[in-house]
One Martini backbone bead per residue (centre of mass of N, CA, C, O) as a GRO file, in nm:
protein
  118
    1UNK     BB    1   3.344  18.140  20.387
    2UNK     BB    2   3.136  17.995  20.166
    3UNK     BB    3   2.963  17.727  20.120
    4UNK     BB    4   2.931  17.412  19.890
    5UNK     BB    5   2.606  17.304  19.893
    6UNK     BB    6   2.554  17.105  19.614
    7UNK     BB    7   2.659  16.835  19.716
    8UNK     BB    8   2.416  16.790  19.900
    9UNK     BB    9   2.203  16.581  20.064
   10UNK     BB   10   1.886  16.581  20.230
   11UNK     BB   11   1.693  16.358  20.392
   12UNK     BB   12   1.367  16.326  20.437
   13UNK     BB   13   1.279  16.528  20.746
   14UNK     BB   14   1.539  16.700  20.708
   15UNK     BB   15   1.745  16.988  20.776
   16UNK     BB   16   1.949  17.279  20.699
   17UNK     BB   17   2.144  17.484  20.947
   18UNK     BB   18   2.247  17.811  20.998
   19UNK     BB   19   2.318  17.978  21.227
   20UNK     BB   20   2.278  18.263  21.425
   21UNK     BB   21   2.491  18.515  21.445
   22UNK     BB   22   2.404  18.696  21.642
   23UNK     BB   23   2.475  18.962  21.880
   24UNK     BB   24   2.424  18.917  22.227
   25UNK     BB   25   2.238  19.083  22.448
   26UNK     BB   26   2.132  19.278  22.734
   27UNK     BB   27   1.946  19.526  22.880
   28UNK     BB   28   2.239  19.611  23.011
   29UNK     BB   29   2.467  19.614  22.766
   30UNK     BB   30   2.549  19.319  22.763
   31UNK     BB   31   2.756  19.092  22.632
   32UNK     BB   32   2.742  18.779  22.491
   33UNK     BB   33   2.891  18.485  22.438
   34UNK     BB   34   2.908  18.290  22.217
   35UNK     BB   35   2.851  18.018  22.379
   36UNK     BB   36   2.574  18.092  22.537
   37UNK     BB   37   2.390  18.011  22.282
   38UNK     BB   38   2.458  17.679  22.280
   39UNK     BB   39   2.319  17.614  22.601
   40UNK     BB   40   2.071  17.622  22.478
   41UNK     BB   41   1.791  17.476  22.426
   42UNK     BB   42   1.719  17.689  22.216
   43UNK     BB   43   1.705  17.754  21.852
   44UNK     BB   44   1.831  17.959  21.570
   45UNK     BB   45   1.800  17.915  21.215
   46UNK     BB   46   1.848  17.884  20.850
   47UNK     BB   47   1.729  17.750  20.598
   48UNK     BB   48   1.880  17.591  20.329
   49UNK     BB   49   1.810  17.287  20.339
   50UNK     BB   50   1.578  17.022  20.222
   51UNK     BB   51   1.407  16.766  20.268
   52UNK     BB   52   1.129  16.544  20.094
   53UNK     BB   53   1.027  16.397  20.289
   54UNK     BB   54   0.784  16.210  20.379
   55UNK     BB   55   0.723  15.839  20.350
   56UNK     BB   56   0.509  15.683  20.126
   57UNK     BB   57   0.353  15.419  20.109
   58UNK     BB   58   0.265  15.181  19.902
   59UNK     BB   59  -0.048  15.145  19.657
   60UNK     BB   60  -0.006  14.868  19.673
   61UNK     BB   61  -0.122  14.553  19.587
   62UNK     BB   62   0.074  14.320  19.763
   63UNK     BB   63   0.369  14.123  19.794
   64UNK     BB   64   0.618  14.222  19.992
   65UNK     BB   65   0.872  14.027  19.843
   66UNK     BB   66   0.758  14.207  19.582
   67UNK     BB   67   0.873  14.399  19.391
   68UNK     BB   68   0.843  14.787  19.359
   69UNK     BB   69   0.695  14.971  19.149
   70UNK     BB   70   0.777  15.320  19.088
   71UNK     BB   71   0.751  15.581  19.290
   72UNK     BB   72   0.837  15.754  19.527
   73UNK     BB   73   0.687  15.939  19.775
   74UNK     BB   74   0.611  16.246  19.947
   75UNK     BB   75   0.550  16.444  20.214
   76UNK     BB   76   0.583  16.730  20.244
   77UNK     BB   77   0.747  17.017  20.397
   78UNK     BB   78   0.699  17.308  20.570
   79UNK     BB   79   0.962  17.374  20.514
   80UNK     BB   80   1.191  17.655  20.365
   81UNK     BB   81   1.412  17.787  20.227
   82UNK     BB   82   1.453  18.079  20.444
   83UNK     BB   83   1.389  18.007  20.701
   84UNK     BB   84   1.332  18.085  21.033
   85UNK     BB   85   1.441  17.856  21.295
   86UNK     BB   86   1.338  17.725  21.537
   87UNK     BB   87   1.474  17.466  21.780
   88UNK     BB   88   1.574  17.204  21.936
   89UNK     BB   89   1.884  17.099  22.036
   90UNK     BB   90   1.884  16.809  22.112
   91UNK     BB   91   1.802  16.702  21.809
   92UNK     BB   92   2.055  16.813  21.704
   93UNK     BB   93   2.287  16.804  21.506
   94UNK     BB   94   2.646  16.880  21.438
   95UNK     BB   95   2.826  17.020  21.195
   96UNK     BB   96   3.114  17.021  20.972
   97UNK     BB   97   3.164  17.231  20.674
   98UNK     BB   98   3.434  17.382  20.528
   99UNK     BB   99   3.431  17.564  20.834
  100UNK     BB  100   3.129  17.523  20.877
  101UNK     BB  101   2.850  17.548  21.065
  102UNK     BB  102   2.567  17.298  21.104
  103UNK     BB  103   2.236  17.167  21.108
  104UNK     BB  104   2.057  16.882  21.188
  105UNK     BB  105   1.701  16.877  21.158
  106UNK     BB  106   1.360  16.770  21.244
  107UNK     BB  107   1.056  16.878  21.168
  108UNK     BB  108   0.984  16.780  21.509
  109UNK     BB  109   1.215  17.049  21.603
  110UNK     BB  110   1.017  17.250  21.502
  111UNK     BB  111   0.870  17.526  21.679
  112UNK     BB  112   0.903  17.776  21.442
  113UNK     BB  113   0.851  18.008  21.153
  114UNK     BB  114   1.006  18.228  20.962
  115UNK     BB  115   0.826  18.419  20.650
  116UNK     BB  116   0.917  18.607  20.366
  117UNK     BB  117   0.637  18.690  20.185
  118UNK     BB  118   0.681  18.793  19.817
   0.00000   0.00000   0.00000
């Protein structure tokens, strides 16, 4: 059963990443158990959603005290829903959302991503 994202709103620099599936061999065609892979290091799954990014001070030039007119701006990140990213797992949130697994983390453990440019 897919998970309906559509009420979700991430945050900030944090990303929404979906565990990747694929089931794990050994060069000698042993299968690796499902939790093997929850204990490494380093994790990789599907970028599903994306927050707005780094929040940008306002060039607002007054006293802190008074009230900032104007719209927040935003940094935004480098990557987008669809990439593979690769990510260090101790960073990583673990959430379970509808019965389905999912990871929140933040741009700066995100260690590289692959994308394909259509």
């Amino acid at each position: 059963m897919k998970a309906n994202l559509d009420k979700i709103i991430v945050v900030g620099d944090r990303v929404l990443i979906q565990p990747g599936g694929a089931v794990k061999r050994t060069k000698g065609g042993l299968y690796l158990p499902a939790g093997y892979q929850e204990k490494e290091e380093v994790q990789s799954g599907y970028i599903l959603k994306c927050g707005p990014g780094y929040a940008l001070p306002s060039a607002d030039e007054g006293e802190a005290w008074n009230p900032r007119q104007g719209e927040v701006r935003y940094l935004p990140l480098q990557v987008r829903p669809g990439d593979l990213a690769v990510f260090v797992q101790k960073h990583a949130v673990e959430i379970k959302y509808d019965g389905e697994k999912y990871f929140i983390v933040p741009q700066s453990a995100i260690l590289l991503v692959e994308r394909d440019d259509d």
